[in-house]
C-alpha positions in Angstrom: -166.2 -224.4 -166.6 -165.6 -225.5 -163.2 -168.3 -225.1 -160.6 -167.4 -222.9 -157.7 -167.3 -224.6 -154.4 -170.4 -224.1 -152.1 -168.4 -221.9 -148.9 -170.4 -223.0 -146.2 -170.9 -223.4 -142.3 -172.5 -226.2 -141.0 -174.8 -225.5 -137.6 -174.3 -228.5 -134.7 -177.6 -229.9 -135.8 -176.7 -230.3 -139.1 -173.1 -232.4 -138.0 -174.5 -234.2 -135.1 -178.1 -235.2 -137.2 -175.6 -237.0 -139.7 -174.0 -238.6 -136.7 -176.8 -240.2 -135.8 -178.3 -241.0 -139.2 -176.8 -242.0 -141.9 -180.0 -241.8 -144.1 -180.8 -238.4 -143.5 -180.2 -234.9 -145.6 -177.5 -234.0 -143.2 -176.0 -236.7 -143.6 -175.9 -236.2 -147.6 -174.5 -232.6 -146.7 -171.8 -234.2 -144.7 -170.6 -236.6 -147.4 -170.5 -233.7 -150.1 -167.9 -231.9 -147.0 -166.0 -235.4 -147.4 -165.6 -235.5 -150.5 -164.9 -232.0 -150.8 -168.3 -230.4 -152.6 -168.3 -228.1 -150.2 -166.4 -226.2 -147.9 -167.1 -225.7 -144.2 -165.8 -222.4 -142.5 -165.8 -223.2 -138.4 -164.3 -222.0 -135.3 -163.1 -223.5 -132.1 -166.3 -221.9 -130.4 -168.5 -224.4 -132.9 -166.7 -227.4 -132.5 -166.4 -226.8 -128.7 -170.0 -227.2 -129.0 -170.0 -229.7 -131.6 -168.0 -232.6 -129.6 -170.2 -231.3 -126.2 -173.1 -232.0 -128.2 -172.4 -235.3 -130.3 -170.7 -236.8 -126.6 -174.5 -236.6 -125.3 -174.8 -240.6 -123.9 -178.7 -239.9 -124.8 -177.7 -239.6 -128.5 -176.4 -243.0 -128.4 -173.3 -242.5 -130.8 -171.0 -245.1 -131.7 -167.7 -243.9 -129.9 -165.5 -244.4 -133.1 -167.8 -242.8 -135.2 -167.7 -239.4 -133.0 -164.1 -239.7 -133.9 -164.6 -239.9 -137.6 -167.1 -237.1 -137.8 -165.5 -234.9 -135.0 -162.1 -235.7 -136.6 -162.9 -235.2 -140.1 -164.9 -232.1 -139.4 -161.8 -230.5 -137.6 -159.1 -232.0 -140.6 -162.0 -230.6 -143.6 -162.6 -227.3 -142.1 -161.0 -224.2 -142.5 -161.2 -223.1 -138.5 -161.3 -219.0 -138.7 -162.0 -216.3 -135.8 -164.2 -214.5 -136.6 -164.2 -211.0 -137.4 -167.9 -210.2 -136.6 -169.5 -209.6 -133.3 -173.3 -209.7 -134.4 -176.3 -209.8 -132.3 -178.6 -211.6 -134.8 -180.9 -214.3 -133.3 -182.6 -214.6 -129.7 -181.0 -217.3 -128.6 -177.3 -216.2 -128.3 -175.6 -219.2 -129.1 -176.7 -218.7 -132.5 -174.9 -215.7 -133.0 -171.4 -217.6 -133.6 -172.6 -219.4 -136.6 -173.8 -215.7 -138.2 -170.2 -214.3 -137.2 -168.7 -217.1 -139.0 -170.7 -217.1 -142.0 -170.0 -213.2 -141.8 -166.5 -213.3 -141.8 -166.0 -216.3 -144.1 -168.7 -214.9 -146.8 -170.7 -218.6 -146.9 -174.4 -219.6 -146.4 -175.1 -221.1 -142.8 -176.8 -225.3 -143.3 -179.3 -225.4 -140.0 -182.1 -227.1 -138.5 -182.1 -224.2 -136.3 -185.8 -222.2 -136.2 -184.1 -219.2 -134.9 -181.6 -218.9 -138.0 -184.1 -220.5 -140.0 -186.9 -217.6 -139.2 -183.8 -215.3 -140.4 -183.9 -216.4 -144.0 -180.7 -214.5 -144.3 -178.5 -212.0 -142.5 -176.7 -209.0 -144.2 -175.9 -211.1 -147.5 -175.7 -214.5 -145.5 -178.3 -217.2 -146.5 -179.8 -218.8 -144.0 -180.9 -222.6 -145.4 -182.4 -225.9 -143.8 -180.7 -228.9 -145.5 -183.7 -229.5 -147.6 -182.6 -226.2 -149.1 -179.1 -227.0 -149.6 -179.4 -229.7 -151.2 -181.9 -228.6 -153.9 -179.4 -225.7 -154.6 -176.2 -227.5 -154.7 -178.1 -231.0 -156.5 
């Protein structure tokens, strides 16, 4: 029987915290999306704020291995607009990742405490990457 694919969206954190580190449970997440374990839902809203984010000089991120990530996260994700207009979480911002997960039907990875204090959203699990991993692992 084949396993089902994990339908996911990944929150900035989780993409730019396996930027950075290599060792890391993000960064585990992000090589199950390259090799295709999993697959990311996205929209141009998130990686708008994705490649904002991971182009922070404070981060101190190898310029060609932005590229890879930013580059492979655009090529390995199925970009959507959303069909959802929730107002889930405090910090607005948040609410893209929700809409996504909404209108794709997958789980949201996040390091995010407002998602995070969620748990879930009408049918959408909310999961650190601790989480993940012990479900999908």
């Amino acid at each position: 029987m084949q396993q089902e694919k994990n339908n996911v969206v990944m929150d900035t954190n989780i993409v730019v915290s396996a930027a950075i580190s290599s060792d890391g449970t993000p960064a585990r997440i992000f090589e199950l999306f390259l090799e295709k374990s999993i697959l990311n839902y996205t929209t141009d809203e998130i990686i708008d704020e994705i490649s904002e984010v991971i182009d922070r000089p404070l981060l101190g991120i190898d310029k060609d291995y932005k590229k890879f990530i930013l580059d492979n996260f655009k090529l390995l994700s199925v970009i959507i607009k959303p069909t959802f207009d929730e107002d889930a979480v405090p910090d607005k911002d948040d609410n893209k990742f929700i809409n996504c997960a909404l209108s794709a039907k997958a789980d949201i990875i996040s390091g995010d405490s407002h998602l995070l204090k969620l748990g879930s959203y009408k049918g959408v699990k909310i999961l650190s990457a601790k989480q993940f991993l012990d479900k999908v692992l």
